[in-house]
N, C-alpha and C positions, 0 to 999 in steps of 0.2 A: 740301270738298276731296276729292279721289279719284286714287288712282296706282294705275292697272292695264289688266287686260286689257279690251276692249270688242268688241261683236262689228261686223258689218256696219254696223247699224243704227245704230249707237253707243251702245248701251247698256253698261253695265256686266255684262261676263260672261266670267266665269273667274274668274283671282285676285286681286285687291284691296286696296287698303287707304283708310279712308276717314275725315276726320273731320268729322261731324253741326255743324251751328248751335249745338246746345247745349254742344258741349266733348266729346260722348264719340266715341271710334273703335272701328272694327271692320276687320278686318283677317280676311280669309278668303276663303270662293268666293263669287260671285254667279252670277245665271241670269237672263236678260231684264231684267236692272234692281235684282233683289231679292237680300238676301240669303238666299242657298240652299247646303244642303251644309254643309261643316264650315268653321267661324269660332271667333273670341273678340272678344267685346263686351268694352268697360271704361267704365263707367260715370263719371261726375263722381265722384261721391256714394264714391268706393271701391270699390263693388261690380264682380263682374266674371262674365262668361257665356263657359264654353268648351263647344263643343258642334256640336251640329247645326240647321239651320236650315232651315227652309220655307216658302218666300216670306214673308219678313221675320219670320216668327215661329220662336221657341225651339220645336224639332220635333225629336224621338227622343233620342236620349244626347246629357247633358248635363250639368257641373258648374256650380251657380251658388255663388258667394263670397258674402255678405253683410257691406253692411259692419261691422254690431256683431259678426265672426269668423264668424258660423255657414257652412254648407255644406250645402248638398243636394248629391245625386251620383243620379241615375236617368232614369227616363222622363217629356218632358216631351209633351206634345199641344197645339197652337195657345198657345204660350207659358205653361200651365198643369201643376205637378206633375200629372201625372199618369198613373198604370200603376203600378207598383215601383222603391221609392229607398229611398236612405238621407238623413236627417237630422239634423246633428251642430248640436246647441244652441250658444249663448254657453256660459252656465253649464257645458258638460261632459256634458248629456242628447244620448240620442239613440233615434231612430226608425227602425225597419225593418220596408219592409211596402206596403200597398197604399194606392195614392193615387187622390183622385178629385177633378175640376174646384178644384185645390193645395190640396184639408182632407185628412188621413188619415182615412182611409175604407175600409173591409173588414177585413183581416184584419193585424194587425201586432204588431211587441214595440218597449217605451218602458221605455228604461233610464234610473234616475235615479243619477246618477252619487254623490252627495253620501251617501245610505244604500244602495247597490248594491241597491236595490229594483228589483225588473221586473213590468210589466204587458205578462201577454203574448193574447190575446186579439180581440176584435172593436171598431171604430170607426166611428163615424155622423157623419159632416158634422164631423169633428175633436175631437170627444169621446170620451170611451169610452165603448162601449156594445154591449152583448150579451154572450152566454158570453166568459168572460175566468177568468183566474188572477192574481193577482196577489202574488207570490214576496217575500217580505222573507227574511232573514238568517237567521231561527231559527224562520219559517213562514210559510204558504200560504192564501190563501182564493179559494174555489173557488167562483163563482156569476155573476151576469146583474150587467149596470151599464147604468147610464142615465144621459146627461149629465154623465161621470165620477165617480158616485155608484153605489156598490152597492146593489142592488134586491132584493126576495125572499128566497126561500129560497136557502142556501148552507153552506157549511163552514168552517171553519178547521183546518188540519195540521198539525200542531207536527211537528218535530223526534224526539221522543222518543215518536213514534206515536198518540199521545191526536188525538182529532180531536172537535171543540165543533158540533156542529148546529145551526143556527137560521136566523133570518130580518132582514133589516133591514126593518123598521117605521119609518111618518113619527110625528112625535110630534103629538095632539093640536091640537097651538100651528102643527104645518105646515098641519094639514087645514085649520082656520079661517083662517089667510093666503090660500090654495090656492082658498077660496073668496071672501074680499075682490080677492086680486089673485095671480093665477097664476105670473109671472114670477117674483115674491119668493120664493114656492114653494120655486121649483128653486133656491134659494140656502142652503136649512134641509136640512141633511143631515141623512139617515134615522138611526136609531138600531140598534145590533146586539141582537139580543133571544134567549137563548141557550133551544132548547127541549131537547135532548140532549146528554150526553155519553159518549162513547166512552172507556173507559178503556183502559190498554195492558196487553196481555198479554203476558207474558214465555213463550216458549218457550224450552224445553230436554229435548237428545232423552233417551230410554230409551234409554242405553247398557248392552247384556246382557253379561257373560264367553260367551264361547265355550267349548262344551264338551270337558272332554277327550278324550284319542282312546279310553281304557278308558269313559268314559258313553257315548259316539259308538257306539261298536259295541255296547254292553249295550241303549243304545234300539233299537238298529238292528235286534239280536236277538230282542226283546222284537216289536220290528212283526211281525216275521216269522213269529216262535211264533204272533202272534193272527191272522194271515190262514190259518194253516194249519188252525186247528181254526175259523176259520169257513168256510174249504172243506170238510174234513170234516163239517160239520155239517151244511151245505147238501147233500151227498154222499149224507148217513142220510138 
């Protein structure tokens, strides 16, 4: 069914509103037929799409509902997150940052809401992976991730300035999996292996008395007396 504008030809174009075979409507602009321009889609299922449109597909700024609560809010390209959005979980997580064919991908922060932990850092195909930080409550570790496992060399920050050097190592038991069957692999998280630590040094300045105004002028006098007879002496 369709209530709106049509052009010449009779297509649907201008404003509209429509509802599909399967139950759901959309209500917005159309262009030669398609939806194009700005709409809101409402799905059976709950879900619901406000936004922008490009012949018929989710194209540039866009809010989509889901129905288990969550929310995207960003850019989308041929109906795919993707560009820069936000991602607001079921559970209370959320994501900010760059998006590629709808996995996070590039650069972004993933706040877990439950331990106000943040992973702030780089993402591959919707995992974590590359330079990252990842912030807890009372410290920081600083290093490379792979398939949201921490890799390599890295640090840990505490709080109270001590910082733990080392490296995550697979254990033995991963390598020989890793060689029966690779996938299982990536499911045996690496282990933290502590090579340094960094103890905390307390600074506290050298606070001197300032001198009185009778030593002030007795040094003062004293400079004066020793330039004069090393001119003099330079003189002879």
């Amino acid at each position: 069914e369709y209530d709106g504008e049509r052009n010449s030809e009779g297509e649907r174009h201008g404003r509209g509103k429509a509802r599909l075979p399967n139950g759901d409507t959309y209500d917005g602009e159309y262009e030669h037929g398609l939806r194009n321009g700005q709409g809101t889609y409402r799905f059976t299922n709950g879900a619901r799409y406000v936004g922008e449109y490009r012949q018929n597909k989710k194209h540039g700024q866009g809010i989509f509902f889901y129905p288990d609560g969550s929310k995207y809010e960003g850019d989308w390209v041929d109906d795919q997150r993707h560009g820069y959005g936000v991602y607001t979980y079921a559970n209370g997580d959320s994501y900010t940052g760059d998006w590629f064919n709808h996995n996070r991908h590039g650069q972004g922060t993933y706040i877990y809401k439950d331990t106000g932990s943040k992973y702030v850092g780089g993402w591959i195909n919707g995992n974590q992976g590359g330079a990252a930080e990842l912030i807890h409550l009372n410290h920081r570790f600083q290093g490379m991730f792979l398939n949201g496992n921490p890799v390599g060399r890295g640090k840990y920050v505490f709080n109270n300035g001590c910082e733990q050097h080392g490296e995550y190592v697979r254990s033995e038991q991963a390598k020989e999996e890793e060689e029966e069957e690779e996938e299982r692999s990536l499911l045996v998280a690496p282990k933290w292996k502590v090579t340094d630590i960094t103890k905390v040094t307390l600074w506290t300045p050298n606070v001197e008395e300032p001198p009185s105004p009778k030593e002030a002028l007795q040094t003062a006098a004293e400079a004066a007396a020793e330039a004069a007879a090393e001119a003099a002496a330079e003189a002879a």
